[in-house]
N, C-alpha and C positions, 0 to 999 in steps of 0.2 A: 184524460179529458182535456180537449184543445180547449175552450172557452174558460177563459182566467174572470174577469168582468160582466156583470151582468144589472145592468141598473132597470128597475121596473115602474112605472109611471111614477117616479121622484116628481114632488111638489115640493119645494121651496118657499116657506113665507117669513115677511117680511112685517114688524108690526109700525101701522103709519099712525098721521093723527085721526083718533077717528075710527079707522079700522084699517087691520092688516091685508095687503095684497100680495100676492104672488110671482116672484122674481122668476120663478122656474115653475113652467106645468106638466104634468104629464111626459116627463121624460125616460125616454124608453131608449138604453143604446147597450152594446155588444163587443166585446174585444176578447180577440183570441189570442193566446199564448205565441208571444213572439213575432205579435204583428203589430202597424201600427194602425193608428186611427185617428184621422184627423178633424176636430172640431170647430167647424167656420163660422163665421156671422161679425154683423158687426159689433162697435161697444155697444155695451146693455145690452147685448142678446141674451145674456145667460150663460156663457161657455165659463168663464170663471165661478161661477157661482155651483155652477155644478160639480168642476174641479173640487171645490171646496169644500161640497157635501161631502165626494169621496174620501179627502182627508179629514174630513171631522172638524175642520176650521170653520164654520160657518161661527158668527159671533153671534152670541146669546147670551141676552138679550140684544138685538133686537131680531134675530132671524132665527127659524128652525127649521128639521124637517116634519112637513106636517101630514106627509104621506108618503109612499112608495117604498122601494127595497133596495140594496144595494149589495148586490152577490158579489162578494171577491173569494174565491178559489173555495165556492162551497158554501161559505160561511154568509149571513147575513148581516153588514156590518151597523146599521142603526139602533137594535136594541142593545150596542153594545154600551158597556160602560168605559167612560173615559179611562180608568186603570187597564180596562182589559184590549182597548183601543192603544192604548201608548205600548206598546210589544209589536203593534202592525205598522203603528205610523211610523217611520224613517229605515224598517227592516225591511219590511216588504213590500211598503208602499210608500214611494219618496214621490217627491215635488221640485221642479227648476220654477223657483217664481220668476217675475218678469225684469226688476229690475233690482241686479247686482248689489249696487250700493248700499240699495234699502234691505235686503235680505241676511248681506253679511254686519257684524259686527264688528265696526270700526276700530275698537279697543283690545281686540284680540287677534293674536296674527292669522292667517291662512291656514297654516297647518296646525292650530289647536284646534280652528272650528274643525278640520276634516277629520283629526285626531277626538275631538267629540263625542262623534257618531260611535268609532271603535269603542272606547271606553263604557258607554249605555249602553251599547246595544250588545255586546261581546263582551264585556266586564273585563276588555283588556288594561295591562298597566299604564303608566303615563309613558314611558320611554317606548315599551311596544305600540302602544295605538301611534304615537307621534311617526315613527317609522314604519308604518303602513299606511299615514297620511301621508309623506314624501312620496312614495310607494305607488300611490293614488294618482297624487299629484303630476309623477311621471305617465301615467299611463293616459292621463287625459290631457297630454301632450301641451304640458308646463315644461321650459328649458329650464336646465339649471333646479329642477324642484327642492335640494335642501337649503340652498338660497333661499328660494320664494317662499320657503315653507316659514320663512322668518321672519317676512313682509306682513306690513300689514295692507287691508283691500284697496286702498288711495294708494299707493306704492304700484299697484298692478293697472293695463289698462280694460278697457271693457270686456275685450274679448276674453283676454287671461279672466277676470274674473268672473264672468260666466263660466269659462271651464272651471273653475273653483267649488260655483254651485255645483255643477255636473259631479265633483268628484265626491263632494258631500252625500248629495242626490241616491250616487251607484256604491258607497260604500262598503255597505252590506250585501249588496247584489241582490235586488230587489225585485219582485217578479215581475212589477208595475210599476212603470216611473209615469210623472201627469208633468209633462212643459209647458207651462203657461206662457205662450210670446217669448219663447228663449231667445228670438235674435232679433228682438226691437232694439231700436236705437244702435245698432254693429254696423257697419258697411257690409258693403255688398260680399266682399272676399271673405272676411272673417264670417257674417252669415253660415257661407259654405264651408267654411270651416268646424263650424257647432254641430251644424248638420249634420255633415259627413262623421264627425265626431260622435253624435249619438248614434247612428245607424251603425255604424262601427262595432262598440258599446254593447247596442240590442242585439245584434249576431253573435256575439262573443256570448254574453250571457243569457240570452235566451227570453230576455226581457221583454213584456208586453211595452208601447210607450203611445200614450193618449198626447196627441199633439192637440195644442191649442194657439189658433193663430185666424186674422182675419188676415193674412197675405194669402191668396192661393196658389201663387208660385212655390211657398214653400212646401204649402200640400202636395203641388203634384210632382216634385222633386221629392218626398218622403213619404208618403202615405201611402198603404195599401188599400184602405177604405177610407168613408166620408162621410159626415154626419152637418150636414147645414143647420143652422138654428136660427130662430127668428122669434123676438119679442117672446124669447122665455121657453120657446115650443121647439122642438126639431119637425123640419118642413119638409127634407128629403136626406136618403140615406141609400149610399149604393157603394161598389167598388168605385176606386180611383178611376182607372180611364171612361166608363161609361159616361159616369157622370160628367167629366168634362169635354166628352166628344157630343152628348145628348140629354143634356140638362131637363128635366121634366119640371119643376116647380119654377116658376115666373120670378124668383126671386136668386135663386140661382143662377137662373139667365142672367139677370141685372147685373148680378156679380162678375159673371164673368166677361159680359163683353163690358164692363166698365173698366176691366185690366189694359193698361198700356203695350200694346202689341206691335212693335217693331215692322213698318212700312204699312199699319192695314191703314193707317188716317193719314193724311193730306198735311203740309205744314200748314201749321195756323189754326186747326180743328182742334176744337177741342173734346176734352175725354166724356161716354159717353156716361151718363150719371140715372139712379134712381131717382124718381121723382117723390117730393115729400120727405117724410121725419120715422124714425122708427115710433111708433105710440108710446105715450107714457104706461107702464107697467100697472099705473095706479086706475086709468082709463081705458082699457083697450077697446078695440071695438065691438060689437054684438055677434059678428061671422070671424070670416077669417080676419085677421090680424093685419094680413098684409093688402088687405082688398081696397084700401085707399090706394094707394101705390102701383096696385095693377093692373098693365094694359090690357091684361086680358080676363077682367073681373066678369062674371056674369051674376045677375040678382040673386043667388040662394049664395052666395060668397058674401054678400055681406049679412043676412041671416041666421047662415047655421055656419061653424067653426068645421071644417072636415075630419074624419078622422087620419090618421095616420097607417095608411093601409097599403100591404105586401099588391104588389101591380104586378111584378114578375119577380123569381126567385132571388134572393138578395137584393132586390132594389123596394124603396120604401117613399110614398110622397104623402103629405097633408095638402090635398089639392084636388080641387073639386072641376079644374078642367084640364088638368093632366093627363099624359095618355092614358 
């Protein structure tokens, strides 16, 4: 069975003053064994929150899941219990959160935390896991890694310490890895460097990896599919080149020709922008979501919410004047 991931109308809530809203709705997404999948939108859309269901981090109180399913490799991961959840989380479903510094632990060097992982999850000893964390370390193209393995993360710079999470991350060789924004805040070179590092990675091990990122250059440099998301909801969903040769939901459009594209605009023009605010979560509006913002809104968009419906094989829009 190729299909590793399977998430089924996931509702997310959130409890406010007053009463609880809904960070995430009706989400519905797909990932196959050793492919990736990239999930866009902007902040507040919901792509980390979703992330988070996955791994079971959603904080409670004040958030739960208040609906939907979460298939990884068969299993339905929300009735589980936290005990019997902590065997999946960091063995077979790891996480690169977004920033470094805040993820690792200042106190402790590099190659304990990677040496960590061995010891939970494989009940190896401390001198073995440590030397499968060097081990690590080299492989996710650390120099010198019985040095660095002695550093702590201020000693390293960003890039090295993202590959740090990385080696964390793939320790146990996990069937599913979820990058949240792995190469905010890198330059442009080391970027490509992470990159090309995870895809690396994924072919070597066989690994499904759920990208999460509002760049869509690094989508379509890494992704094999695409899942957009907007104000909590996925809006459209298709393979990687369709969708950015023939974008169907209006908001995808927005995205993409708001990317800075080398000779298409004039000196002095400026970049081309969506118009208005994403909604507050707590307010959305009565139809679709995004029908304030839309050039091409018609009267039942702001009405009725559309569904999210197969248009042709693989491809998927919540759009009610899509083709």
């Amino acid at each position: 069975m190729r299909q590793l991931l399977e998430i089924e109308d996931l509702r997310v809530e959130f409890a406010g003053k007053g009463q609880a809203f809904a960070a995430v709705s009706d989400v519905s997404l797909k990932l196959d064994r050793g492919r990736t999948l990239g999930l866009v939108g902007e902040s507040g859309s919901g792509k980390t929150v979703t992330s988070l269901a996955v791994m079971r981090l959603i904080p409670s109180p004040p958030g739960r899941v208040a609906a939907g399913r979460i298939w990884f490799d068969e299993r339905d991961l929300v009735p589980l219990t936290d005990k019997e959840f902590s065997g999946i989380r960091g063995r077979e479903i790891s996480m690169v959160f977004q920033e470094p510094m805040t993820s690792l632990n200042p106190v402790f060097t590099t190659g304990d935390q990677v040496a960590e992982v061995y010891r939970i999850h494989l009940k190896l000893g401390k001198k073995e896991a440590f030397e499968r964390a060097v081990a690590m370390l080299e492989k996710v193209g650390i120099p010198d890694p019985a040095r660095r393995a002695r550093e702590y993360p201020h000693q390293m710079s960003g890039g090295m310490r993202q590959r740090v999470l990385i080696a964390i991350a793939l320790a146990c060789r996990p069937k599913l890895l979820i990058a949240d924004e792995p190469t905010t805040a890198l330059d442009v070179t080391v970027q490509a460097q992470i990159l090309n590092l995870m895809e690396q990675l994924r072919d070597e091990m066989g690994t499904a990896l759920l990208l999460i990122t509002h760049d869509l250059g690094v989508v379509a440099e890494s992704a094999d599919d695409v899942a957009v998301m907007y104000a909590g909801r996925i809006v459209e969903q298709a393979a990687c080149r369709p969708l950015f040769e023939t974008p169907w939901h209006p908001y995808t459009a927005g995205l993409l020709h708001s990317r800075p594209v080398l000779g298409r605009r004039g000196a002095g023009r400026h970049l081309d922008t969506i118009p208005g605010a994403v909604p507050d979560p707590k307010h959305l509006p009565p139809g679709c979501s995004f029908e304030p913002r839309c050039p091409r809104r018609k009267a039942i968009c702001a009405q009725q919410m559309p569904p999210l419906e197969e248009k042709s094989p693989g491809r998927q829009a919540r759009c009610w004047v899509a083709p």
